[in-house]
N, C-alpha and C positions, 0 to 999 in steps of 0.2 A: 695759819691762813688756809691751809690746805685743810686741813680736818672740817672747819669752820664750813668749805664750800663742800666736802664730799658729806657731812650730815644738812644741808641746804639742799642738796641733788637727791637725797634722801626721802626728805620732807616733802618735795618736788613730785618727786615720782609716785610717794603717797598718796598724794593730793589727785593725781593728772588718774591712778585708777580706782578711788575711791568716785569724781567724777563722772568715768567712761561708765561705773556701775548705776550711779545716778541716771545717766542718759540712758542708758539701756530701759531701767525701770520707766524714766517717761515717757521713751517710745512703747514702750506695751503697754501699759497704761492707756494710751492715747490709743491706739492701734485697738484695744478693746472698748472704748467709748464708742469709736467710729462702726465698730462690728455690731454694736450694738443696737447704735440708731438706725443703722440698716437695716437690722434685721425684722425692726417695729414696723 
């Protein structure tokens, strides 16, 4: 049971910064869209 939640906490925390990497990219993404039409 243990092993079972400690690769689950694993899985978890791969997830939670693969995620944080995703948000990062759509906030600059976005962040350069907006600079853009401003700047037209």
């Amino acid at each position: 049971m243990t092993g079972q939640t400690h690769s689950l906490c694993i899985m978890f925390s791969g997830f939670l910064s693969i995620a944080l990497v995703i948000a990062i990219i759509i906030v600059i993404y976005l962040l350069k869209i907006v600079h853009e039409s401003c700047e037209e």
